[in-house]
C-alpha positions in Angstrom: -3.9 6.9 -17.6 -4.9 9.3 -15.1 -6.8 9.0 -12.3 -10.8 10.6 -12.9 -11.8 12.1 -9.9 -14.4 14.4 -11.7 -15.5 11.3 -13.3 -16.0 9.2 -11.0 -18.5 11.9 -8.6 -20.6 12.4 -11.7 -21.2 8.3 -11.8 -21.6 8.3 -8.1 -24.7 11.1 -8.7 -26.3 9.4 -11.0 -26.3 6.3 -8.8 -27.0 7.5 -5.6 -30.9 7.0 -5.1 -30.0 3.1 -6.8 -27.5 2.7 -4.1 -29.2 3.5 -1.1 -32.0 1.8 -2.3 -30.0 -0.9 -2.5 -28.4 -1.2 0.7 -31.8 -1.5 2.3 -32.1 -4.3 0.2 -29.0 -6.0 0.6 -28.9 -5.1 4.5 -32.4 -7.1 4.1 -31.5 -10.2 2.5 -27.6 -10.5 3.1 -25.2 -11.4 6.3 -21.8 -11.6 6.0 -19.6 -13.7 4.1 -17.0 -14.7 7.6 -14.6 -17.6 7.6 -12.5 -17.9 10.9 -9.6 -15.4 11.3 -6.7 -15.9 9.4 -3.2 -14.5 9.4 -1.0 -15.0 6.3 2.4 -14.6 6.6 3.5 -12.9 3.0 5.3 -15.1 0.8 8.8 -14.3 -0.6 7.6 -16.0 -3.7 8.1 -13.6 -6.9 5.3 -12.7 -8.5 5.2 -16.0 -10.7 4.9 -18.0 -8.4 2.9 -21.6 -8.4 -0.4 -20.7 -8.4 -2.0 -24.2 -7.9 -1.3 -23.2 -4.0 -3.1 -19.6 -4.2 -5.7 -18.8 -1.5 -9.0 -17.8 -3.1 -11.9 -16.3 -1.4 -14.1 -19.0 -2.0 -11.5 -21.8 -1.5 -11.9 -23.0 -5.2 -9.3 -22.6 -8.3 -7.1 -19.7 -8.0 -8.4 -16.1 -9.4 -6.4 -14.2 -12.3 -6.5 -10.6 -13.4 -9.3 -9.2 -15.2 -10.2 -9.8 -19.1 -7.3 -7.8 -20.3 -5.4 -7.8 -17.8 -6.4 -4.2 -16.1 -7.6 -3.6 -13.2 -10.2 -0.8 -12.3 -10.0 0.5 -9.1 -11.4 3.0 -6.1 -8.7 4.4 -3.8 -10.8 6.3 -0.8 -9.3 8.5 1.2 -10.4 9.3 4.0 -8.4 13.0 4.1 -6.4 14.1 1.6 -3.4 13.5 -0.3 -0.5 15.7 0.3 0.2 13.8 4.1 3.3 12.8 3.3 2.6 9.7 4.7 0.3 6.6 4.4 -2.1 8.3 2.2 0.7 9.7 0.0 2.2 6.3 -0.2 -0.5 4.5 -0.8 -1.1 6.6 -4.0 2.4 6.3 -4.7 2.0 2.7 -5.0 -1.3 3.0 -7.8 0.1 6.2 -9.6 2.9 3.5 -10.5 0.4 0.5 -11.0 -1.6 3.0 -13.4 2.0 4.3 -15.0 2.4 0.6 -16.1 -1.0 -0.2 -17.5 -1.5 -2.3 -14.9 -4.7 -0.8 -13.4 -7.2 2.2 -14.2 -7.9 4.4 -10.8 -10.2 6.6 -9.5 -9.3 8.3 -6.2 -11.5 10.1 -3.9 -10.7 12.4 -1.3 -13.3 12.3 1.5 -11.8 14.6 4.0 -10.5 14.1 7.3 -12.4 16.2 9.6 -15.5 15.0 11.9 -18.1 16.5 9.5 -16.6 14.8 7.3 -17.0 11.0 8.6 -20.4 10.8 7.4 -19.3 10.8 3.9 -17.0 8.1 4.7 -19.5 5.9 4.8 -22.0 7.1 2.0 -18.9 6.7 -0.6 -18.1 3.4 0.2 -21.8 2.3 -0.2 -22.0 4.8 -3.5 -18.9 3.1 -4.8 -19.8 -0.5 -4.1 -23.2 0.0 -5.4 -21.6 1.3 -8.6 -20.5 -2.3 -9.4 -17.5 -1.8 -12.0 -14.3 -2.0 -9.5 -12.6 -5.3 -9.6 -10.9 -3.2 -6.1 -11.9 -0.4 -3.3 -9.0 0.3 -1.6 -9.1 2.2 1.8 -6.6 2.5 5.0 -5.8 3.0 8.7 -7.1 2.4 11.9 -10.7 5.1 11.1 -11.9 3.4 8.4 -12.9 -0.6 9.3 -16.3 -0.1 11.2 -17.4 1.8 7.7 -15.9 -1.0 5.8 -17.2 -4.0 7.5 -21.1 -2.9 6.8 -20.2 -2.1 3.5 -18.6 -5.0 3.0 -21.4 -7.1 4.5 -23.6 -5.3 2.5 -21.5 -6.1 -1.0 -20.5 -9.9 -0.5 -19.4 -9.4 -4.3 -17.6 -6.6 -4.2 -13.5 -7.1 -3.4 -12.0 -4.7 -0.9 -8.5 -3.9 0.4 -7.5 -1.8 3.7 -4.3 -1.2 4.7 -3.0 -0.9 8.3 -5.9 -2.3 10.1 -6.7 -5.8 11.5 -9.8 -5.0 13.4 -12.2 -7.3 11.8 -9.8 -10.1 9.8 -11.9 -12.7 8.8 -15.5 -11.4 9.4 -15.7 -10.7 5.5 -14.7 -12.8 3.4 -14.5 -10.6 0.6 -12.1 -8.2 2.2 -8.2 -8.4 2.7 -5.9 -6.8 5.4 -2.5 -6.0 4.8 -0.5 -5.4 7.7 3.1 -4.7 8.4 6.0 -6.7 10.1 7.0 -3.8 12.2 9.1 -6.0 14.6 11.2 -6.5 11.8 11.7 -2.9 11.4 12.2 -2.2 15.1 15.3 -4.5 14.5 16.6 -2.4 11.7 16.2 0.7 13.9 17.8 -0.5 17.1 20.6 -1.6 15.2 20.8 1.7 13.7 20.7 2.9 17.0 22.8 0.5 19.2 25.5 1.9 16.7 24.9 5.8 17.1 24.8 6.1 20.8 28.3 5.5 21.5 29.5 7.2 18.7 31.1 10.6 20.2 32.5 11.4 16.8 28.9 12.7 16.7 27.5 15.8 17.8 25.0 15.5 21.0 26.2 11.8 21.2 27.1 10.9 25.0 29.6 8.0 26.1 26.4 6.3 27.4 24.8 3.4 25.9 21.2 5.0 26.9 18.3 5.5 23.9 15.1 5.8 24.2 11.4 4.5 23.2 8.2 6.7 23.4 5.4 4.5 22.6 1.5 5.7 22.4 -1.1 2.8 23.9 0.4 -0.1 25.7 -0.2 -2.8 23.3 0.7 -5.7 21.3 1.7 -3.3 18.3 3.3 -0.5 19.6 5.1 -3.6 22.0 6.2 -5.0 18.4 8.3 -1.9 17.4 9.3 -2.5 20.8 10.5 -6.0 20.7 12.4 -5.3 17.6 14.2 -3.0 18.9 15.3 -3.7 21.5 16.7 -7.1 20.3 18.3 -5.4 17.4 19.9 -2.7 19.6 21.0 -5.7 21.5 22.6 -7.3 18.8 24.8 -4.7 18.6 25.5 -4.3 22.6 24.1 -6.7 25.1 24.8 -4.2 28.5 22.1 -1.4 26.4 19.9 0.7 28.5 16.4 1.7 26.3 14.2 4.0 28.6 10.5 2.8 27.5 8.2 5.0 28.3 4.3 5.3 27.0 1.9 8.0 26.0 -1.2 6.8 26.3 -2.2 9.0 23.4 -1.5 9.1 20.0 -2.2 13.3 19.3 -0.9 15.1 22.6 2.7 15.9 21.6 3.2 17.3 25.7 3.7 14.4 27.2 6.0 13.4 25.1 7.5 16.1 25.4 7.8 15.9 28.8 9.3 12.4 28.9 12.2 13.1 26.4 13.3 16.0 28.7 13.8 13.2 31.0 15.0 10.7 29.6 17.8 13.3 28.0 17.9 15.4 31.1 17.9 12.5 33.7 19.1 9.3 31.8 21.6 10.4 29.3 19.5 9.3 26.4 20.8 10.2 22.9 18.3 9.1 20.6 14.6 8.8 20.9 12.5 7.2 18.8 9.3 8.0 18.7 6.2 5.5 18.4 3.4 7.6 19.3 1.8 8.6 16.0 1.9 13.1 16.1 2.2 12.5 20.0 5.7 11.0 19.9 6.7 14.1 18.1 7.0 15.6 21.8 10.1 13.9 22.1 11.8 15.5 19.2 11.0 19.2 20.7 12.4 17.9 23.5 15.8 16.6 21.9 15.7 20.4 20.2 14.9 22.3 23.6 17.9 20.5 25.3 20.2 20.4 22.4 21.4 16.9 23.4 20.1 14.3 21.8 18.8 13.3 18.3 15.3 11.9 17.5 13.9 8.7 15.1 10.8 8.6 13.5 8.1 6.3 12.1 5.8 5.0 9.5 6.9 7.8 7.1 10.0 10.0 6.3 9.7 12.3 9.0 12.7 14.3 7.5 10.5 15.2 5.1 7.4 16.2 7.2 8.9 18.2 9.7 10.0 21.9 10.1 13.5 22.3 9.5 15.1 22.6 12.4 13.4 19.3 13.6 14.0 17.4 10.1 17.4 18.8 10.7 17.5 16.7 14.5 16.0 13.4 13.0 18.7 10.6 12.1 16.2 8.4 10.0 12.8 7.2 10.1 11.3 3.4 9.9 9.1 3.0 7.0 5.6 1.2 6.5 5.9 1.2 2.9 1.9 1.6 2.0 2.4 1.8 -1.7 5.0 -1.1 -2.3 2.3 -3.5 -0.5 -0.2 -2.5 -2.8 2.0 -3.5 -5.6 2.8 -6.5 -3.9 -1.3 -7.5 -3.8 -1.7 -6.7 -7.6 1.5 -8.6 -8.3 0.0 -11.6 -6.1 -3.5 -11.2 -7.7 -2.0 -11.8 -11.1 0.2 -14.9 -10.1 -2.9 -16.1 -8.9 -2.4 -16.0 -5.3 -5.4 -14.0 -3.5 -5.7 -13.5 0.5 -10.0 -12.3 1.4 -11.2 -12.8 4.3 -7.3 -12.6 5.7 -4.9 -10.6 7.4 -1.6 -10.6 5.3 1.5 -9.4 7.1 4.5 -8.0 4.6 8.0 -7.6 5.7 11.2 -6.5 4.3 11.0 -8.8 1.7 7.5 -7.7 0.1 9.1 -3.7 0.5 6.3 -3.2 3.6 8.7 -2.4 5.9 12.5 -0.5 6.0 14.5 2.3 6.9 15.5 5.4 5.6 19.2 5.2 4.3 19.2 8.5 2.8 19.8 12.3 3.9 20.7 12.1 7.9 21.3 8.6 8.2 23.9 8.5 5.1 25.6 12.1 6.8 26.1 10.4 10.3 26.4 6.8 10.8 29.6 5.7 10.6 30.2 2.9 7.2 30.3 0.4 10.9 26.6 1.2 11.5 25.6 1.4 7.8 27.2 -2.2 7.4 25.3 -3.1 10.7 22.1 -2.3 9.3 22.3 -4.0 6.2 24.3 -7.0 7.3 20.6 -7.0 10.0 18.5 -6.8 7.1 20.5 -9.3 4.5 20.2 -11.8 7.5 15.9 -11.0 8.2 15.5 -11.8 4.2 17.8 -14.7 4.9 15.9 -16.2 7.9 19.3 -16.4 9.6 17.6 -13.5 11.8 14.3 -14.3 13.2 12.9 -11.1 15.1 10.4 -11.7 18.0 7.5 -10.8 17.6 4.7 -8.9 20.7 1.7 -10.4 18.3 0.1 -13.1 20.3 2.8 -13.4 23.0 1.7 -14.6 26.4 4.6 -15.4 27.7 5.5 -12.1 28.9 8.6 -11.8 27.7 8.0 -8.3 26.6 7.5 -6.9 30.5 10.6 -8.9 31.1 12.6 -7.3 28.5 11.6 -3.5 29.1 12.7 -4.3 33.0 16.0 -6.1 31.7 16.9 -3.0 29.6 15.6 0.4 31.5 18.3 2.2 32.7 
């Protein structure tokens, strides 16, 4: 089955005066559906697993698929497929759901400019209104103030959005899925810990020296950070890792400007950038000086970039979009179901890794490919437990960017 885009905007026409007619209604007569904030860590239970212990909206018996088994399902997207990243991956994840039988999906690209936002808002309402979805599925850090009205407004209606935790536990019809990236900071500074001494390497320097370019200063971007550095440290204890922050998550020029020096001034070799499009200063700068190599994040950058800066990027860390979808249908037919929740997937549950392919399997040496997976046998073990920046007061995070800077 296919998904029916043309289908589903003739429904939505034919609906549209009975939806906004009624979300004056509902807005009327409805408040939200809140329970206190919750954050589930993902269980590395299969998929049929006990469900006598499931987590149900309503806190009553646990909730199995549909009559039949299929699910039907909106994915909104607000911008269009073809971003080689979260949006791409998150259909990934249904086109294989839908390849199996498994659901029936209708996905609707809402655009991604300004003028566009306004729609946003008016599909999700459309949608909900049109009352067959068992799912509305949505994503990233634009879309929660439009979700949480229509979500207030649709106390029946189920919702998913991934990569946000703005408003966990306000609805209770409504799930977050979020993403262990400590975890995956630990994969990467592993990785990393292993390169930058590795003069067998082109642009690699004697120096243990690598570098972070974050966007905001805050407890997420701080959780790649943590990760990182404790995996790098894993590997060598004396490493330098030159944090530096953006305070932006579009400008690629300051970015820019700090990899020149952090290559120029501190001997980095490898920057990973954490900045969303901003961080991608830092690989212009690791191809302006011709010294140094470049990391990047939440998608396969290799395959995003131009050439000659895919060609300069060692491997990327992953937030795997589409495996956690699979993972929530897979839960929601064990029984197990997380609204009004914040559910946080790690290695285990495929929501976070590394790329192993292309540059990474050219240059790390079979020590640092061990390294990596060795660190990532021993996270899915629980012999590693990575700290994590979420909730932390105890500052150890300033302490730890002060310990390594060089």
């Amino acid at each position: 089955m296919n998904c029916n885009k043309n289908r589903m905007e003739e429904k939505l026409m034919i609906r549209k005066i009975l939806a906004l007619s009624l979300v004056g209604i509902l807005a009327a007569g409805l408040t939200a559906c809140g329970g206190a904030p919750a954050t589930t860590d993902a269980p590395a239970a299969s998929p049929a697993a006990d469900a006598s212990s499931a987590q149900t909206s309503d806190g009553g018996d646990a909730e199995s698929s549909p009559a039949g088994g299929v699910y039907k399902v909106a994915y909104l997207v607000n911008g269009n497929l073809g971003d080689k990243s979260f949006f791409d991956s998150a259909k990934s994840g249904l086109d294989e759901l839908e390849k199996a039988g498994r659901i029936e999906c209708t996905t609707i690209e809402m655009g991604g400019t300004d003028e566009d936002q306004p729609r946003w808002a008016s599909t999700l309402d459309e949608v909900s209104a049109d009352g067959t979805y068992d799912l509305i599925i949505c994503g990233t850090y634009q879309m929660p103030d439009y979700l949480k009205d229509t979500a207030t407004n649709y106390p029946d209606q189920k919702y998913a959005i991934f990569d946000d935790t703005t408003y966990v536990g306000e609805n209770s019809n409504v799930v977050n899925l979020s993403y262990r990236q400590n975890d995956m900071g630990y994969l990467i500074g592993v990785f990393a810990a292993g390169m930058t001494t590795d003069t067998a390497v082109e642009n690699i320097n004697p120096d243990p020296v690598v570098g972070f370019v974050g966007g905001v200063d805050s407890p997420v971007i701080n959780d790649f950070l943590l990760g990182f550095i404790e995996g790098a440290q894993s590997v060598n204890k004396d490493i330098k890792v030159d944090v530096r922050y953006t305070n932006d998550y579009v400008d690629t020029a300051i970015a820019k400007e700090y990899g020149l020096s952090m290559i120029n001034d501190n001997k980095c070799d490898i920057i990973w950038g954490v900045a969303g499009n901003a961080g991608n200063g830092a690989a212009e700068a690791a191809l302006e000086t011709g010294k140094a190599w470049f990391i990047g994040v939440d998608s396969d950058q290799e395959l995003t970039f131009s050439p000659d800066l895919a060609a300069l990027t060692l491997t990327s860390g992953l937030k795997n979009i589409g495996n956690s979808l699979i993972w929530l249908f897979d839960e929601w037919d064990a029984g197990n179901t997380y609204w009004g929740q914040e559910v946080n997937l790690g290695i285990a549950e495929g929501g976070v890794g590394i790329v192993t392919d292309k540059n990474f399997d050219k240059y790390a040496s079979e020590e640092t490919k061990a390294a990596v997976k060795a660190a990532e046998e021993s996270i899915l073990k629980g012999d590693i437990k990575v700290d994590s920046a979420i909730g932390d007061t105890s500052g150890k995070v300033e302490e730890l960017k002060k310990a390594v800077q060089p």
